[in-house]
C-alpha positions in Angstrom: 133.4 94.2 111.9 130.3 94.9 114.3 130.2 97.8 116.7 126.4 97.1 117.3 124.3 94.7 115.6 122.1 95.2 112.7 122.7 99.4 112.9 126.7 99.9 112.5 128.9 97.3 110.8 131.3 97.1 107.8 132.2 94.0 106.2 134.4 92.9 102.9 133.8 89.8 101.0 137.4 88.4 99.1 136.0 89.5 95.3 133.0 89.9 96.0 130.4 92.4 97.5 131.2 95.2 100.5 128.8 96.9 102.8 128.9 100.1 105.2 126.1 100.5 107.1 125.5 103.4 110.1 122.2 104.6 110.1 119.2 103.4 108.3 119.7 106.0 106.2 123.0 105.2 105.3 123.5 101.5 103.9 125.4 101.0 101.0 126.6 98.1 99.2 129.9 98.5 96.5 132.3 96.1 94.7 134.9 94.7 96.5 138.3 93.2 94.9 140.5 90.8 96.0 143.3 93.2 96.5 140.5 95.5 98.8 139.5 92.1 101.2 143.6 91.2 101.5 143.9 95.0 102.7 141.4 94.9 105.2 141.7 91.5 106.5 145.7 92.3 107.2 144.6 95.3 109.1 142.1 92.7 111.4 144.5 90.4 111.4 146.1 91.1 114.6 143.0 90.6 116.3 141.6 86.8 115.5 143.3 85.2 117.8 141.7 87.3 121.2 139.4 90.3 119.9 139.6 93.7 121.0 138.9 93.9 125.3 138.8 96.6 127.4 141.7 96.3 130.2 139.6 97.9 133.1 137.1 96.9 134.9 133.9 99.0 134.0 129.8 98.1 134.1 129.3 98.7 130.1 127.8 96.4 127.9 129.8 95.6 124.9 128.0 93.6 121.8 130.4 94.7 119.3 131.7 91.8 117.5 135.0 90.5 114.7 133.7 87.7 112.6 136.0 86.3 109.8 134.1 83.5 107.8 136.6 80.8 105.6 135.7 78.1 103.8 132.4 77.7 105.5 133.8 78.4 109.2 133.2 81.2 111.0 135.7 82.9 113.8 134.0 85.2 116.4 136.4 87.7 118.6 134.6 90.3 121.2 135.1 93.9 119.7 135.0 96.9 123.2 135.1 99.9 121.2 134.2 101.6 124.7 137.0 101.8 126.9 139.2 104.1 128.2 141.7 101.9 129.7 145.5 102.8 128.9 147.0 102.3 125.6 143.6 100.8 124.5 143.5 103.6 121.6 146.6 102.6 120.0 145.5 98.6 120.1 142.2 99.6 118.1 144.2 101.3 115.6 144.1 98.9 113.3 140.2 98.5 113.5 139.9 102.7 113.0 142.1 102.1 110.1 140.2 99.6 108.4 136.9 101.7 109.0 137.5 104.6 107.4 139.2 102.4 104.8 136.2 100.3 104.3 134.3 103.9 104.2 136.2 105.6 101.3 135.1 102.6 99.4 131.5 102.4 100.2 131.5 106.7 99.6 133.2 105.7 96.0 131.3 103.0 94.5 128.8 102.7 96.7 124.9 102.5 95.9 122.0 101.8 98.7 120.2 98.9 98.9 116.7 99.2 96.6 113.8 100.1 98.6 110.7 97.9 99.6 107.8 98.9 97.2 104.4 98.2 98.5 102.0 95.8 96.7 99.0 97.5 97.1 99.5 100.3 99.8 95.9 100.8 101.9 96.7 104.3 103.1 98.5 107.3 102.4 99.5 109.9 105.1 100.7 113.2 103.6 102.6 115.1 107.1 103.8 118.9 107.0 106.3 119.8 109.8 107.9 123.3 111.0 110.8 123.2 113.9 109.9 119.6 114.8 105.8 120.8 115.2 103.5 119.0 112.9 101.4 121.6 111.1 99.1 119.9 109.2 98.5 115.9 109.1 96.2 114.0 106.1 95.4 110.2 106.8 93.6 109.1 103.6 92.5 105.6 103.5 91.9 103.7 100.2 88.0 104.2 101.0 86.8 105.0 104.2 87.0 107.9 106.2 89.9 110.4 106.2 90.9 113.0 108.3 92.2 116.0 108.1 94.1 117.2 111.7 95.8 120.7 112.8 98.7 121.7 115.6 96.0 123.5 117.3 93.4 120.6 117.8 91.2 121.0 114.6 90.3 117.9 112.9 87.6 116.8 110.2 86.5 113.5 109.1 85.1 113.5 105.2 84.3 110.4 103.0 87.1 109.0 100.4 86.7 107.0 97.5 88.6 104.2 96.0 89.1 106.5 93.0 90.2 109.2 95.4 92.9 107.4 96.8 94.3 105.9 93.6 94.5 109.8 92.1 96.3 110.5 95.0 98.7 107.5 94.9 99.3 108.2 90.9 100.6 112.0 92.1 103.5 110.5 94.0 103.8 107.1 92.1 107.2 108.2 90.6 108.8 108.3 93.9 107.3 105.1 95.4 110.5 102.8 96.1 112.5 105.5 95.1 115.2 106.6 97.9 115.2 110.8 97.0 117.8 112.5 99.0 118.1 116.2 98.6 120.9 118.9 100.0 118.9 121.2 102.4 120.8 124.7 101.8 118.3 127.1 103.2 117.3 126.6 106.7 114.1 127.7 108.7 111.2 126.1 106.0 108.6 123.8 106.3 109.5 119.9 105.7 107.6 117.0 106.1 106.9 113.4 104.5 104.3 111.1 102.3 103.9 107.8 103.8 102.7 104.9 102.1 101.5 101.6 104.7 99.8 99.0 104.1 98.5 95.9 107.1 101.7 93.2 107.6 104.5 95.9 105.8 106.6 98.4 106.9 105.6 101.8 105.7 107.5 103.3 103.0 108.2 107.3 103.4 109.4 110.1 101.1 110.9 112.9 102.9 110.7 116.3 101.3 112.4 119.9 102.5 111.5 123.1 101.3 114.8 124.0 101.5 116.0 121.5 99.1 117.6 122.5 95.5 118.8 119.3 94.5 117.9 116.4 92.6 114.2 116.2 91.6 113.0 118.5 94.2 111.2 121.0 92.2 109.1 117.6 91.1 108.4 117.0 94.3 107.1 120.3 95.4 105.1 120.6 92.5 103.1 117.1 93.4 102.7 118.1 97.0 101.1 121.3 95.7 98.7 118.9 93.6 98.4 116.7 96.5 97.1 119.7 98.9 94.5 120.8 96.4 92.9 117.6 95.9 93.0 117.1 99.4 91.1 120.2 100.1 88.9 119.2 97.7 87.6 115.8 99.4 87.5 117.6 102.8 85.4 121.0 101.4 83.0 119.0 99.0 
């Protein structure tokens, strides 16, 4: 079931693997059973033979999507979510149904997908953020020149090793790959992110809150501390 391609689907293989997926940050993969695919696929059942369409004439553009795949044949039906024609609520019902069916499972056994770890990142870009405002930006390079930028304007270039870079790296090594998730319960801190890139790769990011008090946020909090005094340290030298 598609509602827009590659960004929000669910589907439910007979045995075999399921997937949820509505945001980049939420993807997740779980166990399917036989008896979980037979309940789904009876709830899209009524829909193979013509889809879901909207009964009105309207100017949106739907690329929502059914697709059933059996025994090496696939079966593609048009899917308007978007419509606001009469009775078209209760002819989706079925597809809500099987929705927030497919979600209990994915929120019960499901695990994300393992993140993309870097071969041999060439630059590390530590970020600090208030309110949306970025307070403070370091762009260290794995030798070269790095730079040091404020809100306000102020910048400063200063040399960086090799060596400098890879003590850096080691600080936040543990999380590299690593998707950390934290429960922000007080409001109105700073936040902001590491970013690993490297040329022909998508960068890699770990987000960090200073409101967080789950998971290993203390650890976190602790590098960054570590992170901002070496920093200093190649910029004042």
């Amino acid at each position: 079931m598609v509602y827009s391609p590659g960004s929000m689907f669910f589907s439910v293989e007979d045995g075999g693997e399921g997937r949820f997926r509505t945001g980049d940050n939420d993807d997740l993969t779980f166990p399917a059973t036989r008896a979980d695919y037979l309940r789904i696929r009876d709830m899209l059942e009524p829909y193979r033979e013509t889809g879901l369409i909207c009964r009105e004439e309207t100017d949106r553009t739907y690329n929502g999507y059914l697709l059933w795949r059996e025994d090496g044949v696939e079966t593609r039906r048009p899917h308007e979510s978007l419509c606001y024609a009469e009775g078209h609520r209760d002819q989706q019902r079925n597809i809500s149904t099987a929705y927030y069916a497919v979600r209990q499972m994915a929120e019960e056994r499901g695990v994300l997908p393992p993140l993309p770890v870097l071969p041999a990142p060439d630059r590390l870009t530590f970020t600090s953020l208030y309110w949306g405002r970025t307070v403070q930006e370091w762009s260290i390079p794995r030798g070269g020149e790095g730079r040091w930028s404020q809100a306000d304007g102020k910048s400063e270039v200063f040399p960086v090793s090799e060596a400098d870079f890879d003590r850096l790296r080691a600080l936040f090594g543990p999380y590299e790959g690593v998707a950390f998730e934290c429960e922000r319960v007080i409001a109105d801190g700073p936040y902001g992110t590491v970013t690993w890139s490297q040329q022909g790769h998508a960068d890699q990011q770990l987000r960090w809150d200073a409101g967080c008090v789950t998971g290993d946020a203390a650890d976190v909090f602790r590098r960054w501390d570590e992170a901002e005094v070496l920093l200093k340290g190649l910029r004042d030298r």
